[in-house]
C-alpha positions in Angstrom: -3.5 1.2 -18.9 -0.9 -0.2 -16.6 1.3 -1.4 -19.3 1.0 1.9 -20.7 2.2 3.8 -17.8 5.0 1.5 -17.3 6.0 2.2 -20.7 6.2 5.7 -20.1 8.2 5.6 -17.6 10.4 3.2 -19.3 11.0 5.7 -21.9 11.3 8.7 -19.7 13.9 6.7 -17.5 15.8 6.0 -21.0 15.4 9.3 -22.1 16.1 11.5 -19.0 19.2 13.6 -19.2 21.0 13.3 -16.4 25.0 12.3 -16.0 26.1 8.7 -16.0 26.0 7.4 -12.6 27.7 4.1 -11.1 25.5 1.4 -9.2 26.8 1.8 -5.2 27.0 -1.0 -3.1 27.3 0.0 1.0 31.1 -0.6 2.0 32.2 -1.7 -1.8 34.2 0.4 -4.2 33.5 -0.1 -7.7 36.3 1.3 -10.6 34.3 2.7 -13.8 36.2 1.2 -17.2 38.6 2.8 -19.0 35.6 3.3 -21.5 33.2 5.0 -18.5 31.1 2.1 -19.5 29.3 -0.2 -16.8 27.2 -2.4 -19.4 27.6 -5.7 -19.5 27.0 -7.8 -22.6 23.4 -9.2 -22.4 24.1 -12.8 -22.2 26.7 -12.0 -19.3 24.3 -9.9 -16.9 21.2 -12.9 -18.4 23.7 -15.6 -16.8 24.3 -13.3 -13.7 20.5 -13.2 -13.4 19.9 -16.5 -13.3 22.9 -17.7 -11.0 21.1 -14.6 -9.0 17.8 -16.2 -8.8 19.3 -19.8 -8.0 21.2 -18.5 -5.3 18.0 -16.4 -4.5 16.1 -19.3 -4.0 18.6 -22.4 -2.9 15.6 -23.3 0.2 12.3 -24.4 -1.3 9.0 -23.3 0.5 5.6 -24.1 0.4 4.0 -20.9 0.1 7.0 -18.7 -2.0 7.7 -21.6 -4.7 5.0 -24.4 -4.2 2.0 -22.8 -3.2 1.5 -20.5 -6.8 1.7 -24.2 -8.8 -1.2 -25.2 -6.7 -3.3 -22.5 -7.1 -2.8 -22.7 -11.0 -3.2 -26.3 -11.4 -4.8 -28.1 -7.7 -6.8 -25.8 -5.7 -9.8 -26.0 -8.0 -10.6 -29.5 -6.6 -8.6 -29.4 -3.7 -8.7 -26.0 -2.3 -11.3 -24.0 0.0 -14.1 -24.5 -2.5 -13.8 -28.1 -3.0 -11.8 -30.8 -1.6 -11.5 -34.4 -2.9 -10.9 -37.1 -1.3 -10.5 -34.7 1.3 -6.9 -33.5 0.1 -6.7 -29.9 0.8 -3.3 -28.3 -0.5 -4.2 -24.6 0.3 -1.4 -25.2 3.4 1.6 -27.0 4.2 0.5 -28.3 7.3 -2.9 -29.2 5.2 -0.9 -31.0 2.5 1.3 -33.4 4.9 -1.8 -34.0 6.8 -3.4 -35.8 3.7 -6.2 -37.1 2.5 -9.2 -39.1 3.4 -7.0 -42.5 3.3 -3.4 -41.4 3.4 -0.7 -39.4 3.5 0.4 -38.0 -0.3 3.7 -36.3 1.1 6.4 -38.1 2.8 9.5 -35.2 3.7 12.7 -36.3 2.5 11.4 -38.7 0.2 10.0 -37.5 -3.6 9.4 -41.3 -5.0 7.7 -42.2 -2.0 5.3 -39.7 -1.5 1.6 -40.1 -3.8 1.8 -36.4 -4.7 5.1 -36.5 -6.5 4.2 -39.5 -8.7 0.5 -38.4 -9.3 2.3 -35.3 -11.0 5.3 -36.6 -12.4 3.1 -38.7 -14.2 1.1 -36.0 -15.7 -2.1 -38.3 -13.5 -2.5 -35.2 -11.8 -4.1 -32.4 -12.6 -6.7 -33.8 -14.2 -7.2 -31.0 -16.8 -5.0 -31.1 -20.0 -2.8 -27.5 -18.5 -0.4 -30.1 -17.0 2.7 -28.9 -15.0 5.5 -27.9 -16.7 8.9 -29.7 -16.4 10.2 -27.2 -14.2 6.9 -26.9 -11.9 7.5 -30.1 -11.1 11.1 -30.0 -10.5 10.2 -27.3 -7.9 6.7 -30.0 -6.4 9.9 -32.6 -6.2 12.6 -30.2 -4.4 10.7 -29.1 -2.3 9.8 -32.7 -1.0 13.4 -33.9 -0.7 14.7 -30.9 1.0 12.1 -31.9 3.8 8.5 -30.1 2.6 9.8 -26.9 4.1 7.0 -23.7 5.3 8.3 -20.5 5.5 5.5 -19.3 8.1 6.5 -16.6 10.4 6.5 -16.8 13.6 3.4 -16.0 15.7 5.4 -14.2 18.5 7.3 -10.9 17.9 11.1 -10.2 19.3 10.2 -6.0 21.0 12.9 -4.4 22.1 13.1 -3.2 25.7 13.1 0.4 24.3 13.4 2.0 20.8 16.2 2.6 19.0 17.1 6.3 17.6 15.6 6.5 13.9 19.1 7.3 12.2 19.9 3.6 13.9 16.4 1.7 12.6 17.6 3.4 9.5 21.3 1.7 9.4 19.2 -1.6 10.2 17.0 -1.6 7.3 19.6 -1.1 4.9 21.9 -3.6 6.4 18.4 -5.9 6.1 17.8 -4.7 2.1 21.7 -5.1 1.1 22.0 -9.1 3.0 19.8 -10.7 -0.1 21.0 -8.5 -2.6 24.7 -9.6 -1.6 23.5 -13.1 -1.8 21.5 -12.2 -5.3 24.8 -10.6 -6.6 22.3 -7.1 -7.7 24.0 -3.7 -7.2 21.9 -0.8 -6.2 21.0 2.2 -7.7 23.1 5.5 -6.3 21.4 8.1 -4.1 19.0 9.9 -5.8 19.7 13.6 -7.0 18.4 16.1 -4.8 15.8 16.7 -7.1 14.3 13.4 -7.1 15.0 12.7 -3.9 13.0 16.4 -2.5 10.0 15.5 -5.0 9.0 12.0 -3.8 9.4 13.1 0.2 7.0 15.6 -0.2 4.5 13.8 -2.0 4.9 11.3 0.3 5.1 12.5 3.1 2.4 15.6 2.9 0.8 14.6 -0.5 2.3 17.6 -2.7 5.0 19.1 -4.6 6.9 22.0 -3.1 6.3 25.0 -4.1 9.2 26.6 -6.4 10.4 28.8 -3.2 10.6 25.3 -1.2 12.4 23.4 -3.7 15.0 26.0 -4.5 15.6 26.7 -0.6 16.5 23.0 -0.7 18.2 22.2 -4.1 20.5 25.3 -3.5 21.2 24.1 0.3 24.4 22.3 1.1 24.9 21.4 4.7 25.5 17.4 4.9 22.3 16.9 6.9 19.8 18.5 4.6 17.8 15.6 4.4 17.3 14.7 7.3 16.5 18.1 8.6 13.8 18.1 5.5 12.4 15.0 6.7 11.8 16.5 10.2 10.2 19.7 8.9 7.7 17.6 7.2 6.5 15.2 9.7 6.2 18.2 12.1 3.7 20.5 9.6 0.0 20.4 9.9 0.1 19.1 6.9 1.3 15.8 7.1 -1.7 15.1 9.5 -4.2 16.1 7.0 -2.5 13.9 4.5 -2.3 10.5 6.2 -5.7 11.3 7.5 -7.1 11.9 3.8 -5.0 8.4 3.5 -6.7 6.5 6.4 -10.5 8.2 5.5 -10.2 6.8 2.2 -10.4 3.1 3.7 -11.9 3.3 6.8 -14.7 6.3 7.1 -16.2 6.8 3.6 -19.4 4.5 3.1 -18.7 1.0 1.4 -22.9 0.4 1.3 -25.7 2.0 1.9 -25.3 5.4 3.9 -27.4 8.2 5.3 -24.0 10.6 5.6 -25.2 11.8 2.3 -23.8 15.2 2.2 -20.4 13.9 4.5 -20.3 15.3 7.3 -19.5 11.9 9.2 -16.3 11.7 6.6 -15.4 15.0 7.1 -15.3 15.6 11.1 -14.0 11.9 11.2 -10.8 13.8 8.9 -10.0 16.7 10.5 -10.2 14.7 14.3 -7.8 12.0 12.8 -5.8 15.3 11.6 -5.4 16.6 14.4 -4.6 13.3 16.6 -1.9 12.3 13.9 -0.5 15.9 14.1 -0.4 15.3 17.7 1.2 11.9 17.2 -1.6 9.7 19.1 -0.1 6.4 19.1 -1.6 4.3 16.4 -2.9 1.5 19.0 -5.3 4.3 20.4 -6.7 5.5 17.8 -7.6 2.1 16.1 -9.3 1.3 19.5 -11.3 4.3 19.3 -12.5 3.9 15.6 -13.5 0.3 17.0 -15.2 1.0 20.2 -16.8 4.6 19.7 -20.2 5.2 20.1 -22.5 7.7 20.2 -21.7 10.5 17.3 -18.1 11.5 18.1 -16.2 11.6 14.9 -14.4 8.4 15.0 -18.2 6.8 14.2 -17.2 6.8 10.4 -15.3 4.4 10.6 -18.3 1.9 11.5 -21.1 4.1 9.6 -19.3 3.2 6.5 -20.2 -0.3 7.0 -23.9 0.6 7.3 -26.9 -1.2 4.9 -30.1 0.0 4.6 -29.7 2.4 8.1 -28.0 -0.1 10.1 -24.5 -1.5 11.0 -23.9 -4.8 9.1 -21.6 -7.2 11.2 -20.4 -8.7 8.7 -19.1 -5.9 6.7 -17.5 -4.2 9.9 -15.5 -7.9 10.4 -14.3 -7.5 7.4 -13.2 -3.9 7.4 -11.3 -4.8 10.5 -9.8 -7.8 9.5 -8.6 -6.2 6.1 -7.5 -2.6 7.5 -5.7 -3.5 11.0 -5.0 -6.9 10.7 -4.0 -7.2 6.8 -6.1 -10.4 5.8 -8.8 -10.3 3.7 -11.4 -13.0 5.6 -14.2 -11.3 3.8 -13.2 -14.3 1.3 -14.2 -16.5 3.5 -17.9 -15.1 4.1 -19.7 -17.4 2.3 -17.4 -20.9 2.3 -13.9 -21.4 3.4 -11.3 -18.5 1.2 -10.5 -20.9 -1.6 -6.5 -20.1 -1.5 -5.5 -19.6 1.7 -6.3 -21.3 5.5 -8.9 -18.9 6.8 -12.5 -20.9 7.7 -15.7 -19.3 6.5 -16.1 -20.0 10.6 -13.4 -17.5 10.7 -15.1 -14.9 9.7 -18.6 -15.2 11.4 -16.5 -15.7 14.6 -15.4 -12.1 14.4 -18.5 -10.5 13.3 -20.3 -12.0 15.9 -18.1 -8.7 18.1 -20.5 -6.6 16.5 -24.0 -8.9 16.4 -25.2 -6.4 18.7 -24.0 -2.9 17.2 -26.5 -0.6 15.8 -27.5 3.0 15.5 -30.0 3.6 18.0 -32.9 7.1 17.6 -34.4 8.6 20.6 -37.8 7.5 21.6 -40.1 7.0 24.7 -37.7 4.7 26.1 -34.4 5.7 24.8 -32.5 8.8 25.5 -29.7 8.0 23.1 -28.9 8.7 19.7 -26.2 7.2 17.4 -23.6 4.2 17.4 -24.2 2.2 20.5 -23.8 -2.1 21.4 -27.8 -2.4 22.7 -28.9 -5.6 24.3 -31.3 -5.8 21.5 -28.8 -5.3 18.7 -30.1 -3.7 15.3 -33.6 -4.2 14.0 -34.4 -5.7 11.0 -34.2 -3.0 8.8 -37.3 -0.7 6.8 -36.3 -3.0 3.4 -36.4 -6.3 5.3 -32.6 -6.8 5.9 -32.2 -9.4 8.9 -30.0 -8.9 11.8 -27.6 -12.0 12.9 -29.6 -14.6 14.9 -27.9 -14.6 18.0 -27.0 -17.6 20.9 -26.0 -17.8 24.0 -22.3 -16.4 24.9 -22.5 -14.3 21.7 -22.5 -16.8 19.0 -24.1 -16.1 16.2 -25.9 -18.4 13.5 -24.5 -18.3 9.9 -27.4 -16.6 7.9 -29.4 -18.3 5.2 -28.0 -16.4 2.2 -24.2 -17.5 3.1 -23.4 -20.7 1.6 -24.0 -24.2 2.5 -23.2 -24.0 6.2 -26.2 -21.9 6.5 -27.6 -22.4 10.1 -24.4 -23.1 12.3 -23.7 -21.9 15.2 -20.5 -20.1 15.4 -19.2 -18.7 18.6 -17.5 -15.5 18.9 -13.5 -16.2 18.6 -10.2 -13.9 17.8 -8.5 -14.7 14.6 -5.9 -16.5 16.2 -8.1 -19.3 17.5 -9.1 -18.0 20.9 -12.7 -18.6 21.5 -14.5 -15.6 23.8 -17.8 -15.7 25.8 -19.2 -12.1 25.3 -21.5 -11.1 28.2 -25.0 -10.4 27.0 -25.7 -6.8 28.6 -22.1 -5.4 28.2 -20.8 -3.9 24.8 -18.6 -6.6 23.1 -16.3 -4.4 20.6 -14.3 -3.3 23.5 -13.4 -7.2 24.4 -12.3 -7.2 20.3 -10.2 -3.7 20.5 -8.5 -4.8 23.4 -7.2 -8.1 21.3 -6.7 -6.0 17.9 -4.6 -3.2 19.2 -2.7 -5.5 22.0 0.7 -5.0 22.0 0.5 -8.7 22.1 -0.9 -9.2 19.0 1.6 -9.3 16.8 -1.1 -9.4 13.5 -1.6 -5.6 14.3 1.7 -4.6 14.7 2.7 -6.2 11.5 0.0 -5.3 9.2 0.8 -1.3 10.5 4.5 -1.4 9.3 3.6 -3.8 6.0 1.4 -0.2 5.2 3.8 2.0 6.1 6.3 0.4 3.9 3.9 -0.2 1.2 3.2 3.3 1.3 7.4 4.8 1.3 8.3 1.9 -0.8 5.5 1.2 -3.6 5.1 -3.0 -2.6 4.8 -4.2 0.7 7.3 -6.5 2.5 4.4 -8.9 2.2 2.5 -8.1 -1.1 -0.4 -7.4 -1.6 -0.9 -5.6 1.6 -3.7 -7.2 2.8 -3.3 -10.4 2.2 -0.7 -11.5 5.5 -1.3 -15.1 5.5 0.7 -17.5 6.5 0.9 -18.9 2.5 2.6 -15.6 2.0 5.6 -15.0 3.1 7.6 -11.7 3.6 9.8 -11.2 1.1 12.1 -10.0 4.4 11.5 -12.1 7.2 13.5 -10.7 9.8 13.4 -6.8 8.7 9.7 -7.5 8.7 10.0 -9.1 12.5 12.0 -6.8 13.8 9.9 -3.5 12.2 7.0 -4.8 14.1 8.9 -5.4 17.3 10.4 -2.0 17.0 6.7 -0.5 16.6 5.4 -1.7 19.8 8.5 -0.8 21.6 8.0 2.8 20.3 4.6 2.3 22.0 3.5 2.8 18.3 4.8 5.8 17.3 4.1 6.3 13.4 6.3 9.4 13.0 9.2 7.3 14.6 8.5 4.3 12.1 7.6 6.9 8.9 11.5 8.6 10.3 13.7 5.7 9.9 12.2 4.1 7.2 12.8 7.7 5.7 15.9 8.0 6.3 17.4 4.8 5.2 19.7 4.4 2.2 17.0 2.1 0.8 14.1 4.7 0.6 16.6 7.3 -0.5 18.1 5.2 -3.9 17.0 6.5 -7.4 14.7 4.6 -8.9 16.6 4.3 -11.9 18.1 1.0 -12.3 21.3 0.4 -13.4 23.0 -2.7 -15.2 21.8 -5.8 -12.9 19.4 -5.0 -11.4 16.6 -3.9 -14.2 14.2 -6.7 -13.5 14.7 -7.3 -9.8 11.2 -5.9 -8.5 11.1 -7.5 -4.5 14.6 -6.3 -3.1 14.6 -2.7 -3.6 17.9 -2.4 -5.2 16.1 0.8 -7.0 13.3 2.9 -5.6 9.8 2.0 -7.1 8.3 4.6 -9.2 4.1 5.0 -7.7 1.6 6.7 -9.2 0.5 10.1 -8.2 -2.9 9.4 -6.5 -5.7 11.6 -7.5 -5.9 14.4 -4.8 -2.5 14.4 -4.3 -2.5 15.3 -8.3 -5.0 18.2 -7.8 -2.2 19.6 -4.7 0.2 19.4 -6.9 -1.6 21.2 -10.1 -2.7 23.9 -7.4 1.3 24.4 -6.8 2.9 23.9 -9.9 0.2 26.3 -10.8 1.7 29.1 -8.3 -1.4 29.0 -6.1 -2.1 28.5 -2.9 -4.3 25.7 -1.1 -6.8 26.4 1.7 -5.9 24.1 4.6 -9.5 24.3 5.8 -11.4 24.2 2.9 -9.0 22.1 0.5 -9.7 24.1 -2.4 -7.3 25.8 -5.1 -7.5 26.9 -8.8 -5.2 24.7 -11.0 -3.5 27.3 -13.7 -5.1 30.6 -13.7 -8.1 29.9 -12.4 -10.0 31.2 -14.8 -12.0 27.5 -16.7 -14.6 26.0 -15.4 -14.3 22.6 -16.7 -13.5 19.7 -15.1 -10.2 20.8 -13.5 -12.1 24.0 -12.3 -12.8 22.5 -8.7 -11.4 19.6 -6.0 -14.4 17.7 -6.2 -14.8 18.0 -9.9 -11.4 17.1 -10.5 -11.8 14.0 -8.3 -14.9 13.1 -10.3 -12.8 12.5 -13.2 -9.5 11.4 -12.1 -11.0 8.9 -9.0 -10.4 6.2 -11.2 -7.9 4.1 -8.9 -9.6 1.4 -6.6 -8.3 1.7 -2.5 -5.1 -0.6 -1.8 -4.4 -0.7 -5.6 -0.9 -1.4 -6.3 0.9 2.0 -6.4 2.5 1.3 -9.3 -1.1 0.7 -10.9 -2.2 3.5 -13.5 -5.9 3.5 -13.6 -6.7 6.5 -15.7 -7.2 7.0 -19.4 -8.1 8.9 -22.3 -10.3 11.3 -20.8 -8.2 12.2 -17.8 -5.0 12.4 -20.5 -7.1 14.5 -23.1 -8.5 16.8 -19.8 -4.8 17.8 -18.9 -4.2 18.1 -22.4 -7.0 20.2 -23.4 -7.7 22.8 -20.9 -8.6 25.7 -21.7 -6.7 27.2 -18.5 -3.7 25.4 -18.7 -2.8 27.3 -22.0 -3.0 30.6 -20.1 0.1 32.3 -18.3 -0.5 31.5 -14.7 1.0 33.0 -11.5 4.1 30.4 -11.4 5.2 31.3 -14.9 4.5 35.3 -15.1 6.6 35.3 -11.6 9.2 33.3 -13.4 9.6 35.8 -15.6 9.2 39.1 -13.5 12.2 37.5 -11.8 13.9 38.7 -14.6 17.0 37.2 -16.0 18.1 35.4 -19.2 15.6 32.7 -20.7 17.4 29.8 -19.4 17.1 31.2 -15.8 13.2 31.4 -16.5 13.4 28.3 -17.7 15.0 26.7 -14.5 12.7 28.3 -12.4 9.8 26.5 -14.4 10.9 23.2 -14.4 11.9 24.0 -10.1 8.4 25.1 -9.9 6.9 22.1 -11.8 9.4 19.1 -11.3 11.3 20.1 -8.7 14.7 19.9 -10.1 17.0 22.0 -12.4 16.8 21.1 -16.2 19.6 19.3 -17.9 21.9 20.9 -20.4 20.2 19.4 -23.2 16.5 20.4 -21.9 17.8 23.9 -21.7 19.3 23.7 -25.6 16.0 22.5 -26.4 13.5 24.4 -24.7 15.6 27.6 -25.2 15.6 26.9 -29.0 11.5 26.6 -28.3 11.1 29.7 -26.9 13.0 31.2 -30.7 10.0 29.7 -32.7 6.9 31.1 -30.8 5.3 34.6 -31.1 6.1 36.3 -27.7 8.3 34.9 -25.1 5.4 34.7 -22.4 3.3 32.6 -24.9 6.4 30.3 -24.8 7.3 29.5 -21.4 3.2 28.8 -20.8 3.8 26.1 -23.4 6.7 24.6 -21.4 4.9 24.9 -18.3 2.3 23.0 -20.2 4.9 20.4 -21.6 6.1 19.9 -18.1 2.8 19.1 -16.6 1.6 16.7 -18.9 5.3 14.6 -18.8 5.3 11.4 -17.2 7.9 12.8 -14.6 4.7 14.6 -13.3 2.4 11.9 -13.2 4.6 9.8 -11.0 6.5 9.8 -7.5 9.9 8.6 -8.7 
């Protein structure tokens, strides 16, 4: 359905009705035609394009050009998985390090080096899928112009102090606009108020004002209105409960196993992460408290979700933390070495060796505790025979049976970045691995934070996907990447400081409808990204658009009139439909289907007058002010000229007036404009 959705929106942004607008670029002046036209002819802006991507892409790398041709055509015999003649090209240090008998890359020097003439002579791959003329061409750049990486740099650049937001802000933009200069691709222009007020709030609190809040704004006109708006969010209770919903999604609802059957570990672990991102806890904190905790305080959810069979698996909390505050994914690596990237399958039993000894404990004749503790025994084998990690001296663990040929090794416990550590054997060991994780030292935490933050604004990450920050993928942003993470430790990890600049910078604030040039570019952000609206934000939004009200304490809310009891009837029905979209998909992904399509479509209650439209009309006035409070109410924005001609030439064909504005109200809701955060 992704095509679909992209589709949709393709049409919509063809279709939408607003007045021709001319691409901005910061600190350039650009003179509209005599003709008002900004096209170009097609095989001008395809030649622009390509001198674009040239000029985009005048340095070779490894792991943004080279790396991709291996993993289509090498890594299958010379990757994690398998590697002959011992030729591993999953790296760039791997590759000029060779082979069992020689070196296959010599920098500088194409004809000289094994690896060039083993594919320029179609001898390599073996397979008949042989490299294209061009693949090749980029294999033997890449070797003359020295067999370049483009790994960042382990150490991060912090600030002695953090800059003002509105000044983070300036720097992003000036960050975004440096490639696009080089790239020659104009930006979109600021986004209208309309779409601008729509995406902040969903963002930002995970709902659609209601009409009273988007009028109050639309109809504003003081010069700072938006970023007054953006402070009035961050600072209501319910931009806590959002990003905790956010966060409780991938770290505190069960990925095995679980006992929390009714969910009463997910839900305190919510509304205590509410209340400490209302308060504006530094991030560091509260990561080391969902690592350490013990007994039954709410932050336990966080390793209860990685619970088999009534016990804590280590190996499932290693990779929750490696994937949630660290951005990799070493989880590949469990059972042999991750087949397209560096990390060791050594890697990965190295950091779940932190938690060999973590298990829920009961009370009994000689224990007076209860919950999550780090016992000197360490978790039993379980009631259905699961077998705790065998463990050695210093904390290492043994690789279990069931993982792979290395089955039996003894791994010792050791950070991600190579440091090995020699846990005591009577003192809790997760506190030794939350110290490392949420160091401000440790520049893996503080870049995988702002990556998700970004990811989250922006609809891709400045390294994409968002979990996968290896070194073999680069940030499409080096230095605005850097210098986010630097800035987040110098704000002693404020997230309200980082959510504020990244807020208020040109970039976030661009419509996401492109403009001649800059159509296909999908990395640089010269347009916003349009996301899909997530599922429970969807239900918020029905609730609103709706005219109702949502319970902050109990979440619930009647989409329409309230009056159905079908699937839309309730939160957690709702959710049983439409929680169709996998955690960390791309935001851009659409998931659903038929049967959430035909629900919208068909309910019963959505074809009755609700509170939002009999209001709209109590308000009195002529038809086409009742029909700019309903599209306020439901899109946020004032209609067009033409959607007013058309919908007011609508309401002339249907039996009463009422029964007519419920169908636009309907029409409205089920429009891709709803469906999306633009």
């Amino acid at each position: 359905m992704t095509g679909t959705f992209s589709a949709l929106v393709a049409t919509y942004r063809r279709t939408r009705l607003e007045p021709a607008k001319q691409p901005h670029t910061p600190g350039v002046t650009m003179k509209t035609p005599a003709n008002g036209s900004l096209a170009l002819p097609m095989v001008l802006v395809a030649l622009v394009l390509a001198c674009a991507n040239q000029t985009a892409r005048a340095d070779v790398t490894f792991e943004r050009d080279v790396l991709p041709i291996f993993n289509s055509h090498c890594l299958s015999c010379h990757g994690g998985l398998h590697q002959k003649a011992k030729l591993d090209l999953r790296t760039a240090a791997s590759t000029l390090a060779g082979g069992k008998n020689r070196k296959v890359v010599v920098p500088g020097k194409p004809e000289a080096s094994d690896l060039w003439q083993s594919v320029h002579t179609d001898e390599m791959p073996k397979n008949p899928l042989k490299m294209s003329a061009a693949q090749k061409e980029i294999i033997r750049k890449w070797i003359e112009d020295g067999a370049k990486s483009a790994r960042v740099a382990w150490e991060l650049k912090v600030p002695g102090q953090a800059r003002a937001a509105s000044e983070l802000a300036k720097f992003i933009d000036a960050e975004i606009y440096q490639p696009l200069k080089r790239a020659n691709i104009p930006v979109s222009p600021q986004a209208a108020d309309g779409e601008f007020l729509r995406r902040v709030y969903l963002d930002v609190i995970g709902r659609i004002p209601t009409r009273a809040e988007a009028a109050a704004f639309l109809d504003a006109t003081h010069p700072d209105k938006r970023q007054k708006l953006i402070d009035s969010l961050l600072a209501r209770p319910e931009y806590g409960q959002y990003w905790a919903r956010l966060w409780r999604d991938r770290v505190a609802v069960p990925i095995g196993a679980s006992e929390d059957l009714k969910g009463q570990h997910t839900t305190n672990f919510h509304k205590w992460l509410s209340d400490e991102f209302n308060n504006n806890r530094p991030w560091n904190e509260l990561v080391r408290e969902m690592i350490v905790v013990e007994g039954d305080n709410p932050a336990v959810a966080f390793v209860r979700q990685c619970m088999d069979d009534g016990q804590p698996r280590a190996g499932k909390l290693a990779s929750s933390v490696s994937r949630r505050f660290l951005g990799i994914r070493l989880e590949c690596a469990e059972c042999h070495d991750h087949p397209f990237t560096s990390w060791k399958q050594d890697d990965f039993w190295a950091l779940a060796a932190f938690f060999i000894r973590t298990a829920k404990i009961e009370k009994s004749k000689t224990e007076t505790r209860t919950g999550i503790y780090d016992s000197e025994k360490g978790p039993p084998k379980t009631r259905f025979g699961l077998q705790p990690l065998v463990r050695k001296q210093a904390g290492a663990v043994v690789i279990p049976e069931d993982a792979g040929p290395r089955a039996g090794k003894v791994v010792s416990a050791k950070f991600p970045t190579g440091e090995i550590v020699k846990l005591a054997d009577k003192s809790p060991a997760r506190p030794t691995l939350a110290d490392w994780v949420t160091s401000p030292k440790n520049p893996m935490f503080a870049r995988a934070t702002v990556n998700r933050l970004w990811w989250h604004l922006f609809g891709r990450g400045l390294v994409n996907p968002v979990d996968a920050l290896d070194t073999e993928n680069p940030p499409s942003h080096p230095e605005l990447f850097d210098a986010l993470a630097g800035e987040l430790v110098a704000s002693k990890f404020d997230m309200k400081h980082m959510l504020r600049a990244m807020l208020l910078s040109e970039a976030y604030q661009r419509s996401y409808i492109a403009v001649s040039g800059n159509e296909k570019d999908e990395t640089l952000y010269s347009h916003a990204t349009g996301k899909v609206v997530a599922p429970e934000v969807l239900f918020e939004s029905l609730v609103v658009a709706s005219g109702n009200t949502i319970d902050s304490k109990s979440c619930s809310g009647q989409i329409g009139s309230g009056k159905s009891k079908g699937p839309l009837s309730s939160r957690l029905e709702f959710l049983k439909l439409f929680g169709t979209t996998p955690i960390d998909a791309e935001p851009g992904e659409y998931t659903q289907g038929i049967p959430q399509i035909l629900a919208l479509i068909n309910d019963p209650d959505l074809h009755k007058p609700n509170k939002l439209v009999e209001r709209a009309v109590q308000d009195g006035g002529k038809p086409e002010d009742i029909i700019e409070r309903i599209f306020i109410g439901v899109l946020s924005r004032r209609p067009h000229a033409d959607e007013v001609k058309l919908t007011s030439e609508f309401l002339g064909r249907r039996k009463t007036p009422l029964e007519g504005y419920q169908a636009i109200w309907w029409a409205l809701l089920n429009s891709p404009e709803f469906a999306m955060v633009p």
